[in-house]
Every structure is written in C-alpha cells, then in structure tokens.
N, C-alpha and C positions, 0 to 999 in steps of 0.2 A: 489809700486813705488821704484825704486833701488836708494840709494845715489849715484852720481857720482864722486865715488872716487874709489882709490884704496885698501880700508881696507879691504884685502882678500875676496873681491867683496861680501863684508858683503850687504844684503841689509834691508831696513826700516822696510821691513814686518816684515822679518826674526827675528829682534831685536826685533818687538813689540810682533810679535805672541813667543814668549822664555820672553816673559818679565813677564809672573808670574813665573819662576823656579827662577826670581831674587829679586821681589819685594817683598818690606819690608811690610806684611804681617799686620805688630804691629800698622801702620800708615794706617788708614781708613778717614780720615777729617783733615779738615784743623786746628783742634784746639790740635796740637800737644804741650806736655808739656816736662817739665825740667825731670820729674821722669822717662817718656818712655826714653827718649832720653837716661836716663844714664842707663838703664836697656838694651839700645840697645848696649851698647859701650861696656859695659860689658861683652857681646858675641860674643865681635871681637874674632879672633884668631891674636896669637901674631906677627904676620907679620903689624897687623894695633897697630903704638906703640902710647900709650896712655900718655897723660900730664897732670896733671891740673893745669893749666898756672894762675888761680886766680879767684876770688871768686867777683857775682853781688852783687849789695848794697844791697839786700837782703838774702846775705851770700849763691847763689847757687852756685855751681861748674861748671866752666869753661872749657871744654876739648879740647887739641888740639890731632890730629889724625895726624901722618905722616906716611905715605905707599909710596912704593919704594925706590930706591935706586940711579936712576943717577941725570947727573948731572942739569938738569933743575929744577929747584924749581917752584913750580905753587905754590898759596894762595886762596884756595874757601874761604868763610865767607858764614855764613848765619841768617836769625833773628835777624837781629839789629834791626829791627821793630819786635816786639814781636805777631805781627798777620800779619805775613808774612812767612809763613812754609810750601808755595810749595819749596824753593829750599834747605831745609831741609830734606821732604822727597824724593826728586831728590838723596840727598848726602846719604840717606841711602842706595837708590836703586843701587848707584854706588858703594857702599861699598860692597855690596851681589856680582853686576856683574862682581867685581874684583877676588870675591871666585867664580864665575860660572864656571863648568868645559866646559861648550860647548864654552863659550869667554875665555878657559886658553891663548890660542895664543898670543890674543891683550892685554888681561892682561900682557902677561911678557914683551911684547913690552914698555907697558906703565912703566913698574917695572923695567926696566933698562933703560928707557929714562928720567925717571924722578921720581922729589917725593913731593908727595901731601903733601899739610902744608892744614889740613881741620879743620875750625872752626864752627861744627855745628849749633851752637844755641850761638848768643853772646848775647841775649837780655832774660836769663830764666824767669827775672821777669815781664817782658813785656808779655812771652809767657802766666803766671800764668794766668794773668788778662784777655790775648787775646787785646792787645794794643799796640799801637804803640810808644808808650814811656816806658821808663826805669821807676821804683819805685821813682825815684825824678821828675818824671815829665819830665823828660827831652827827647828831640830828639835826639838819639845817632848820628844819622848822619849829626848833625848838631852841633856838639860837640869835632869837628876836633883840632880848636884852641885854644880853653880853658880848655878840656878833664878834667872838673868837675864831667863826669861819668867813673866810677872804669872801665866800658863796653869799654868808648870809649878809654881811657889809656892803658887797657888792649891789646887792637888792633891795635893800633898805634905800642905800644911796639913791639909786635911779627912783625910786617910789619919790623920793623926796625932792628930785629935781624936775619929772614931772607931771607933778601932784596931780594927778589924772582923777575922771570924776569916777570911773568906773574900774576894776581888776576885776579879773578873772583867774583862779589859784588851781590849776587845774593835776590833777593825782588819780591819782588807782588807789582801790583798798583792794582787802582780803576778799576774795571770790566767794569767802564762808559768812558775808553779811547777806541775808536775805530781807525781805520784806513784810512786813510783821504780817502773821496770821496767812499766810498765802504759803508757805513752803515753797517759794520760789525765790530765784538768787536775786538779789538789788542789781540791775546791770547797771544803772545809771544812780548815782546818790547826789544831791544838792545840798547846799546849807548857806543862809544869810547868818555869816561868823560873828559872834557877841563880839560888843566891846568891852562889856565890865560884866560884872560877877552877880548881879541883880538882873541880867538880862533885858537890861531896857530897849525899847525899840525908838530910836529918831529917826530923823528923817533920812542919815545915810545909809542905816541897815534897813530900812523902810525898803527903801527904792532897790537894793539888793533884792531882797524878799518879794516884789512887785516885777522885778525881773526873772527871778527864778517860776515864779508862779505863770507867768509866758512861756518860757520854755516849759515847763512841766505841760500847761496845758496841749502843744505843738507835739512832745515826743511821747505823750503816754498810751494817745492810740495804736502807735509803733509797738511801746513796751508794756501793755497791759500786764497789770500787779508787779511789775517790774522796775518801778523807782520809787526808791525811797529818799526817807527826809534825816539826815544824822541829827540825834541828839548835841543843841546850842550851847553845852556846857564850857562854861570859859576857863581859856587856855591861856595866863597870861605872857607864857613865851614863845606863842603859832604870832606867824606873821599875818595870816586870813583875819587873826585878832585884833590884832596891832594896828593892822590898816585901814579897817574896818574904826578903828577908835580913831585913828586921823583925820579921818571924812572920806574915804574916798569909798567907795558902796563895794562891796568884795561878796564873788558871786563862787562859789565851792561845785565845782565838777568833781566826782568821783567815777571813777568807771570800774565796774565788778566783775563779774563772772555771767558767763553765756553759754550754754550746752553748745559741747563744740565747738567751739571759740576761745582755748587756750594762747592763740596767739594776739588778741584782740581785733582782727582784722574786720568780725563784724562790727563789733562796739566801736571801731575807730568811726566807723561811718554816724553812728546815733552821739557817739561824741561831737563828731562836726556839727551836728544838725543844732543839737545844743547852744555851742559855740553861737553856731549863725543866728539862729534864733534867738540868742541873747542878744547880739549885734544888730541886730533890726528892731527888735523890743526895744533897744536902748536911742539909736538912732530916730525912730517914728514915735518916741514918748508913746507906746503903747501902754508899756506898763503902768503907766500915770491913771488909766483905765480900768486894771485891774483892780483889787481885793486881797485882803491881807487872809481871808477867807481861805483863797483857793491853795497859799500858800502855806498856811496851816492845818488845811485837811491833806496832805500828801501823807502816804502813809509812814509810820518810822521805819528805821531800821532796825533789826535786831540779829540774832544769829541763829535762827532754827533751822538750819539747813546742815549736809553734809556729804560728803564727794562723792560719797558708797554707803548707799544702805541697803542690808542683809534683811530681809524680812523672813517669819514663818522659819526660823531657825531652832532644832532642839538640843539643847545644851544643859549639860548638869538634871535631867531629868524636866525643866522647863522649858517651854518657848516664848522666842524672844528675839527681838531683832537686831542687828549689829550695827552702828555709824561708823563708818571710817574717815576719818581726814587726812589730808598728807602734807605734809610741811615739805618744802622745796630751796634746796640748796647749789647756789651756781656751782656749775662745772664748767669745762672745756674754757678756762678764762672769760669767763662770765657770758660765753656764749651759747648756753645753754642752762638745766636745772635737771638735778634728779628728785625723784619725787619718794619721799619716805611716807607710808600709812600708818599711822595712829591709831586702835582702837579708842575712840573718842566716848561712847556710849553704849551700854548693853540694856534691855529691857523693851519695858512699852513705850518704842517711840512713831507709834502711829499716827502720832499729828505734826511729824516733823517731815520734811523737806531734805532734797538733795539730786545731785546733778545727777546719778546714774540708780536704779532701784533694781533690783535684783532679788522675785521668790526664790524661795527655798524651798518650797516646799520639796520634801523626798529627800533632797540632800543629805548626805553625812557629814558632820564638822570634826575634823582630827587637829588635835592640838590643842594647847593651851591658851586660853584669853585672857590676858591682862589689860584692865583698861587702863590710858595714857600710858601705853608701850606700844612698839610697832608691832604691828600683826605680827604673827607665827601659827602659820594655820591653813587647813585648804580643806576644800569643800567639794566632797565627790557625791555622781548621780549613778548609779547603776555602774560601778565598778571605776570610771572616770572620771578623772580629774577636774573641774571646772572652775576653781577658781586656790588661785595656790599665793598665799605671802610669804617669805622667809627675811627675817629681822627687817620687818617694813616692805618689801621692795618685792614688786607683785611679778612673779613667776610664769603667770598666764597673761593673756591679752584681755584686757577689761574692755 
C-alpha cells in the first residue's frame, strides 16, 4: 500500500519491509526499563546531543535528546505512565532511522527543517514497577497544576524553555477500546487535546488536528477500522491540555491492542510511521492542505470489544454468550504481568467485538458465573476439557 504523499514516493511497504536495518534490536516487550534506555542513549553518535535535564523521585536520570538543526522545534515525550513504552520504543526506532543510510535523504530533510527536543522515558520509576504512576503514587499527567511530581515539573519546565511549535504526547491505552461500530480493537488512537471546557478550536489545536488528519489518512490503509478518534473532553490537570492552551499544537498517539501482539512489537512499527508521518506533515506544511473534515470523520472510540468471547453457550436453561476481560498485574519486579479474567458480561452480546471468539456450540459449562468476578468455570466437549478458569486464571491454553 503506497502512502499518498510526496516523500520521494517513499512507500509503506518499502518502510516496513527496511524496518529491521533500523529497529532497535535491545527493545523486545513492552516492559522496557530506565537501565536499557540509558545504555541505548549511550550509543547515540554525537549528532544526537545528550542532557540530563533532572532526576525521578527516585533519583533516576532524566534525558533529553536534541537532533537537528532548523528552525522548527517539535517536543516528543514519552512514559509518563510508566507501562506505557510503545512510543518509547517508536522513539528508539526513530533514532536508528535517523542513522539509516537507505533514509539518509529524508533524514537531512528533517535535520535542517527542524529539531527534535525527545524525552524518552519521563516516568523511570513508574517504568521499574511497570505502572502507571510515579514512586509517590502519583498520576503525572494529572499533575499539570500543582507539579508535586519532580516528573511533572521537570516537563512543564523544558515545554517552557523550548516553547516549541509542535508536541507529540505519546501513550498506550487499555487494549479493550475498540472502534466504534466495527468490534475491532483501536490499535492506533489520536486526539487534538482541548484547551478549555467549551471546546473551542484556534489556530494551535487547529494545526494539531490538520496534522493528525495526515497521519490518519497515511496509516489507515495499514489499519483499516482500526483507528480511532478519543473523545476531546477537557482535562484541566493533562499536560496534552495545558500545552495545547499555551500555543504549542499537541498531537495524542495512543497505541492499543493487536491480535497477537501483546508485546507491541507490531504496533511499535505503525506507531513510528505515525510519528514520521507527523514529522513530515509538519516539516512540508502539508497539513495546511488538509481539512478539519478528514479529522473529524475518524471514527471514535468506544469499548465494545472484549479478550474472550464465549458464544452459543447454555447456561441456567438459556443461551447466551460470555465476555471475558482480564485485568493484568506486574510480577517478577515489573518484568512481566499475570493476567486475571473477569466475567465482564453475559447474554446477547452478538454485536460486540473481541480479540479471541470461541463457539460453543455442544460444550458443557460447569461452574458458577458471577459477573465482574474472575471466572470459575470450564467448558467440556465430549468428555474434555477445553477450556478451564479457576479464581481468574486460565487453566488451559487459550
């Protein structure tokens, strides 16, 4: 599938089938830590100039990355939720593609159009645990106003020194948003973040939204019914808000869920493309071209999807189908997660969505079902066993 632009008639494939001569190799899962990270920064070459702009409550090292030279200042961030580390490893992958000799071209293109202010990992101690909060507990991105975390202070600060025209706020959400009316997962979510409470649109969310609507058009042949648009409702203690109210145009990556792709290793790849595609959108004032149209027919987000659905199920004398979800808790010092199942819903849910679908038909179901409790329960065909939960925690190979 070609992107339809002009980026020396680069196309998708071309990018993805070259995409190991770039990718970062060191980054296999999504439980990326504070030590890789600075073992990766370490082998920058000195074109990527290195800062330590300040130090987590937990006394880890903070780095900021500037590369290029003109006069546009872009601002990536990433890991302010500390288990959220696809656009982490996105920002490595960018950092490789920038040394790739086969993209030197659009590498210098971008090295004298502009210059990246990248802040890999703002959250190291959140990363340690594989959590969403900072070492005090705290939600950095909800920590805009009172910046009680050294994280969120620390990133206000650099926003303010250099007040760049462009951010990029890059996160993961829950793999269980899908994409409205399609029962398929959101792999990829956008959003131009409001500044105030009436939702107004100026020129800096404008140009946000004119940007995003590029990237969408570039990555949705990739993810047909597969990006959506989050609900603009305003947050007045998110920084994507705050920034977005300062003037600088803040562009919302999300990256969700992919059958088969628990560790994000495909999504890292349509996150970069994102990325880049923003970065050339922005660079070649394409988006100035665009349509606030294109931006506003993306479809939303919503949540009709779910991990495990049981269909053609006979239970209590009815049939009916089961959703299971599973909620996931670090182990092994946050280098891993165990996966608990929630019966999440019972009945007609025949127009809902989910990663894995499993008839029933013939099946026997033993056990009791409580919904929003972890399964307890298994599901035999002709004397065996085939699918077995006991308090959550699945028994058999799904």
């Amino acid at each position: 599938m070609i992107l339809q632009t002009n980026y020396h008639n680069m196309q998708v494939d071309h990018i993805l089938r070259a995409y190991n001569q770039f990718l970062t190799k060191e980054l296999t899962n999504r439980f990326v830590k504070h030590a890789t990270v600075v073992k990766l920064l370490e082998l920058l070459p000195a074109e990527f100039r290195k800062t330590e702009v300040g130090l987590s409550h937990q006394r880890r090292s903070i780095q900021l990355i500037q590369w290029g030279h003109g006069p546009i200042d872009i601002f990536l961030w990433s890991q302010m939720h500390g288990d959220e580390a696809t656009g982490t490893m996105a920002l490595f992958d960018l950092f490789n593609f920038l040394q790739c000799p086969e993209f030197k071209a659009v590498a210098m293109e971008l090295e004298q159009a502009c210059t990246l202010h990248v802040l890999p990992m703002i959250n190291p101690d959140g990363a340690e645990m594989f959590s969403r909060r900072n070492a005090q507990k705290i939600d950095i991105n909800r920590d805009y106003l009172q910046t009680v975390t050294p994280e969120g202070r620390l990133l206000k600060s650099i926003r303010e020194q250099i007040k760049p025209a462009f951010g990029f706020n890059l996160h993961d959400q829950s793999t269980l948003w899908s994409v409205k009316k399609t029962g398929k997962p959101a792999t990829l979510s956008f959003l131009a973040p409001a500044y105030n409470e009436v939702l107004d649109i100026n020129e800096t969310r404008r140009d946000a939204m004119l940007v995003i609507a590029d990237i969408f058009e570039q990555l949705n042949p990739l993810l047909p019914q597969q990006i959506g648009l989050f609900d603009d409702e305003y947050e007045q203690r998110a920084f994507g808000d705050n920034f977005q109210a300062a003037g600088m145009s803040t562009i919302l990556i999300e990256a969700g869920g992919l059958h088969g792709d628990e560790d994000k290793q495909q999504i890292r790849k349509y996150y970069f493309l994102s990325i880049f595609s923003g970065l050339m959108s922005i660079i070649r004032k394409s988006y100035l071209k665009n349509t606030l149209d294109v931006y506003q027919a993306i479809p939303k987000n919503n949540k009709e999807i779910f991990h495990l659905l049981l269909n053609n199920l006979v239970y209590e004398g009815a049939q009916i189908s089961m959703g299971l979800c599973y909620e996931e808790e670090p182990i092994d010092y946050g280098q891993a997660v165990s996966q608990c199942y929630i019966v999440q819903d019972i009945g007609d849910l025949r127009h809902l969505g989910a990663y894995r679908v499993i008839e029933g038909n013939g099946m026997i179901l033993h056990g009791e079902i409580d919904v929003y409790k972890p399964a307890n329960f298994q599901l035999s065909h002709d004397g065996e066993i085939i699918i077995s939960f006991k308090n959550g925690i699945s028994q058999s190979k799904l």
